[in-house]
C-alpha positions as CSV (number, residue, x, y, z in Angstrom):
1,X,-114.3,11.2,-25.0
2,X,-112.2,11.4,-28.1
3,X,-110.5,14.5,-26.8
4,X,-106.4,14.7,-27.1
5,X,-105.8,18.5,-26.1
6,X,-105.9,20.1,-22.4
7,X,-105.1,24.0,-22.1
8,X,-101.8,25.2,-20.4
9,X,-101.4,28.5,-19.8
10,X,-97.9,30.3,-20.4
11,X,-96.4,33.6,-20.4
12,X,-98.1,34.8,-17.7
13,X,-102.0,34.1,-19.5
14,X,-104.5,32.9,-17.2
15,X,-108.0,31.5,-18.1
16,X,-110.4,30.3,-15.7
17,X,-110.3,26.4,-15.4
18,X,-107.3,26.0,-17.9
19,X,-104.1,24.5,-16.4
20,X,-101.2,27.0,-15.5
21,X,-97.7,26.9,-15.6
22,X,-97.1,29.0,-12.5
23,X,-98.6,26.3,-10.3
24,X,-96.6,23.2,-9.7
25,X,-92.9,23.1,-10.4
26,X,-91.6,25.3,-13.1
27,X,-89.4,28.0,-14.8
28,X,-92.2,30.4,-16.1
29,X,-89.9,32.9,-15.3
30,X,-87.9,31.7,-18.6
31,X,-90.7,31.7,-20.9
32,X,-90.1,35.2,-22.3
33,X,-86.4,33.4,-23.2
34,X,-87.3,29.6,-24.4
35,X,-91.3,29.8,-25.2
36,X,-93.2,26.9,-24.7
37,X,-90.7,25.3,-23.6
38,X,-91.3,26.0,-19.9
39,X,-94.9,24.4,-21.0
40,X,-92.8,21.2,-21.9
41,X,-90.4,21.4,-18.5
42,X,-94.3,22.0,-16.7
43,X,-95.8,18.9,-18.2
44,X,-92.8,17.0,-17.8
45,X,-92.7,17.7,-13.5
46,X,-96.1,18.1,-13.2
47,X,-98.2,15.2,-15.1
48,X,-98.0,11.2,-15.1
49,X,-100.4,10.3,-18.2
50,X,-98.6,7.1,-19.9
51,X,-98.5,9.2,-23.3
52,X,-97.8,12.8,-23.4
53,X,-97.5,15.7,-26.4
54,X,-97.5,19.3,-26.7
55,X,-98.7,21.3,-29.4
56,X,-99.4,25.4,-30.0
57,X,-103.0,27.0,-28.8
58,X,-103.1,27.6,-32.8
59,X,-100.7,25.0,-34.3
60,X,-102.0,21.5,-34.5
61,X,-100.9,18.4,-36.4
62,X,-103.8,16.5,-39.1
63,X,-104.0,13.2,-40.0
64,X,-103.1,13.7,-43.2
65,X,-102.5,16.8,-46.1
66,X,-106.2,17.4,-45.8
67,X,-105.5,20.2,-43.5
68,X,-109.5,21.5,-42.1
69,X,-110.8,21.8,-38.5
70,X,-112.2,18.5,-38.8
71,X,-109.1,16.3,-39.8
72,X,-106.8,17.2,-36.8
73,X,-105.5,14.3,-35.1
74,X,-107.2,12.6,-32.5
75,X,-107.1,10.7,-29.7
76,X,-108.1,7.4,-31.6
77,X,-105.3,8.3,-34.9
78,X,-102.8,8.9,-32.1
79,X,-103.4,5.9,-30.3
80,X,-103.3,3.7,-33.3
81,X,-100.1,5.4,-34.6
82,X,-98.3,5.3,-31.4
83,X,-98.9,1.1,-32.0
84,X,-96.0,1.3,-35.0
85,X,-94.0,4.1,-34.1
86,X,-92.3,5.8,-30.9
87,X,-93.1,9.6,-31.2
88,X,-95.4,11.8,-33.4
89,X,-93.4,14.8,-34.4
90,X,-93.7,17.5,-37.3
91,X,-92.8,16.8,-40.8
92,X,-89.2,17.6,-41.3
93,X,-88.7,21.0,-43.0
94,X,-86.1,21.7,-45.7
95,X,-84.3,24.6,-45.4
96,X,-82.9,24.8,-48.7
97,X,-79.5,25.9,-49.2
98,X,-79.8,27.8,-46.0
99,X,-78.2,26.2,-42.7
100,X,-80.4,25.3,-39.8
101,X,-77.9,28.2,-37.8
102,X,-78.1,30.4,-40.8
103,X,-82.2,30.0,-40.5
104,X,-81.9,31.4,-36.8
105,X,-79.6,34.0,-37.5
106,X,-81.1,35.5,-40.9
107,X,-84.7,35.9,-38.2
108,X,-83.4,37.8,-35.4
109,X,-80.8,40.2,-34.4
110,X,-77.1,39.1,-35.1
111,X,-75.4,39.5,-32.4
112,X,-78.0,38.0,-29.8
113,X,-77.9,35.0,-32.1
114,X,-74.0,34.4,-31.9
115,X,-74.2,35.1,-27.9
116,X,-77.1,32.0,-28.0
117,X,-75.4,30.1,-30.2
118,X,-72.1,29.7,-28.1
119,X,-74.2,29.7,-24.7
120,X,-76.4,26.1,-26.1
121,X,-73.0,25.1,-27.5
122,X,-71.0,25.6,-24.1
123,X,-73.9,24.1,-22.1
124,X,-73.9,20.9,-24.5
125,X,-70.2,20.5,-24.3
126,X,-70.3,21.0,-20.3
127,X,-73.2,18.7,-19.6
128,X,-73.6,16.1,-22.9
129,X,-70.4,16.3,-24.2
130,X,-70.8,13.4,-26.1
131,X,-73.9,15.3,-28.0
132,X,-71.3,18.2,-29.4
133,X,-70.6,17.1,-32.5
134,X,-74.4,16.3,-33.1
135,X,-75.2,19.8,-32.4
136,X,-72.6,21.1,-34.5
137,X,-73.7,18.8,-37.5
138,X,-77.8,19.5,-37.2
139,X,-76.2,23.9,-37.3
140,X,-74.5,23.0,-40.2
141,X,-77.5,21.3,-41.6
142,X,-80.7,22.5,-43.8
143,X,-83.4,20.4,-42.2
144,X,-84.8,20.1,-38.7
145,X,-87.9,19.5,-36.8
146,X,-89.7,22.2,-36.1
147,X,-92.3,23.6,-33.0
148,X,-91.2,21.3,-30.3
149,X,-94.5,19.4,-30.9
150,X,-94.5,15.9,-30.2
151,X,-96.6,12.8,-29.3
152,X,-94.6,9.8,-27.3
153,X,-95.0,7.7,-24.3
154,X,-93.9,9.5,-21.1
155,X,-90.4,7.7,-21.0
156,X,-89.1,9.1,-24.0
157,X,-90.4,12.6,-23.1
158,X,-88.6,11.6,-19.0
159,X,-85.5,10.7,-21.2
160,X,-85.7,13.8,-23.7
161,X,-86.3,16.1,-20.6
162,X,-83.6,15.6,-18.8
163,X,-80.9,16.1,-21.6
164,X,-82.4,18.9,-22.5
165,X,-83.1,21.1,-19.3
166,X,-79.3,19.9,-18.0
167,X,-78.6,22.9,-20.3
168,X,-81.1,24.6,-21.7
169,X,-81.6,26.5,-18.2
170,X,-78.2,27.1,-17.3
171,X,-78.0,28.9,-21.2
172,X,-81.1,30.6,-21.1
173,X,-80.1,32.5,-17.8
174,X,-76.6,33.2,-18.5
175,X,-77.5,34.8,-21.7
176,X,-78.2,38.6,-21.3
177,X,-81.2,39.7,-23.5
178,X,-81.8,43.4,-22.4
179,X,-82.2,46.1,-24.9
180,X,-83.1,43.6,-27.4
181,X,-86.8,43.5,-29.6
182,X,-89.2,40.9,-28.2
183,X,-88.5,38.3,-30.8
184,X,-84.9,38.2,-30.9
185,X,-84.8,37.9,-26.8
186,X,-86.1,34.6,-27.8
187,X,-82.9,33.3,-29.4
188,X,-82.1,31.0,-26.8
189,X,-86.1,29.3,-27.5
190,X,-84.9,29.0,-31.0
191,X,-82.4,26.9,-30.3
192,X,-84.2,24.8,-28.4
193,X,-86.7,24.0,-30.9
194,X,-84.1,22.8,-32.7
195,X,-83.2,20.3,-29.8
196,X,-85.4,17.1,-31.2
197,X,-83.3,16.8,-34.0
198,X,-80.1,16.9,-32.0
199,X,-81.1,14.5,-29.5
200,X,-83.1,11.8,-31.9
201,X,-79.3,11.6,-34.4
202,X,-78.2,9.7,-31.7
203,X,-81.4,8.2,-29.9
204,X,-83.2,6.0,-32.8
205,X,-86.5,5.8,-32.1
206,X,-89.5,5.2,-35.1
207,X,-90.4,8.5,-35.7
208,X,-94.1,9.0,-37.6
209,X,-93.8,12.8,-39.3
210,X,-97.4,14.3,-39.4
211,X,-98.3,17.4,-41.4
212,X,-99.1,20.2,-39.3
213,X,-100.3,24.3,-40.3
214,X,-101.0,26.9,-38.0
215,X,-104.5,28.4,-37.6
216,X,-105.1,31.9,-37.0
């Protein structure tokens, strides 16, 4: 079989015969705070394929600008680009004079984004200190990677993991969300999206951008 994608559910969604993040080790308790990525902290402590990615139920990268149903990439393209380069991730996206913080901040509420902001950049400094001034540069900058999707061999998504969760959980649950809208309560998710970019500055692997679009 040719096929690269098997269903995880998140949030609290169940479907018959689909995986689910409840079972196994996890934090879907956080997924109302950091989004899918409790699906990447689930895949990460509960799977051992050799080569692992995540991707949206209606986000999905193409093998090229040719964006239909029937040019999404496969198992085969995958496979054959994974041969020349480390990790599949989105095509960087230009943020135009806007700042990568500034990006965040003009999308949710104010105040939940300052309180998110300084509870990533206090975990970072407690835990990867030596990742700070990366973070701060990426904020200051107007492109990132975008969706947390990602295609690479299960080392680099071991390595990626544990950076990231030795402060992404610690942020997510000391950052008090109540009596904000839906979206914004997701600040801290935000942030963490913006997490590849932080962590490949300083990790140089061969990184193959893929266009990607989101389906409705």
């Amino acid at each position: 079989a040719n096929e690269l994608y098997v269903p995880l559910c998140v949030g609290g969604f169940q479907k018959s015969g689909y995986l689910n993040e409840q079972i196994g080790e996890n934090i879907a308790y956080l997924n109302p705070k950091i989004n899918e990525c409790t699906a990447l902290y689930w895949i990460w402590k509960n799977t051992d394929t050799e080569y692992v990615g995540l991707n949206h139920y209606r986000r999905y990268f193409y093998k090229n600008e040719i964006k239909s149903i029937d040019n999404r990439l496969d198992r085969t393209n995958a496979a054959d680009i994974l041969q020349h380069y480390d990790i599949i991730l989105t095509k960087v996206r230009p943020m135009g004079t806007v700042t990568v913080y500034g990006q965040i901040y003009n999308s949710i509420d104010h105040t939940l984004c300052e309180r998110g902001y300084f509870a990533m950049r206090r975990g970072i400094e407690r835990h990867q200190p030596e990742y700070l001034q990366v973070f701060d540069d990426v904020m200051k900058g107007h492109n990132t990677f975008l969706c947390n999707m990602f295609i690479a061999r299960r080392e680099i998504l071991n390595d990626y993991c544990e950076w990231l969760f030795s402060f992404l959980i610690e942020a997510a649950e000391e950052t008090d969300v109540e009596g904000y809208d839906s979206y914004s309560r997701r600040v801290i998710g935000f942030f963490a999206e913006r997490m590849w970019t932080v962590w490949l500055r300083k990790n140089k692997l061969r990184i193959k951008e893929m266009p990607y679009v989101a389906v409705k």
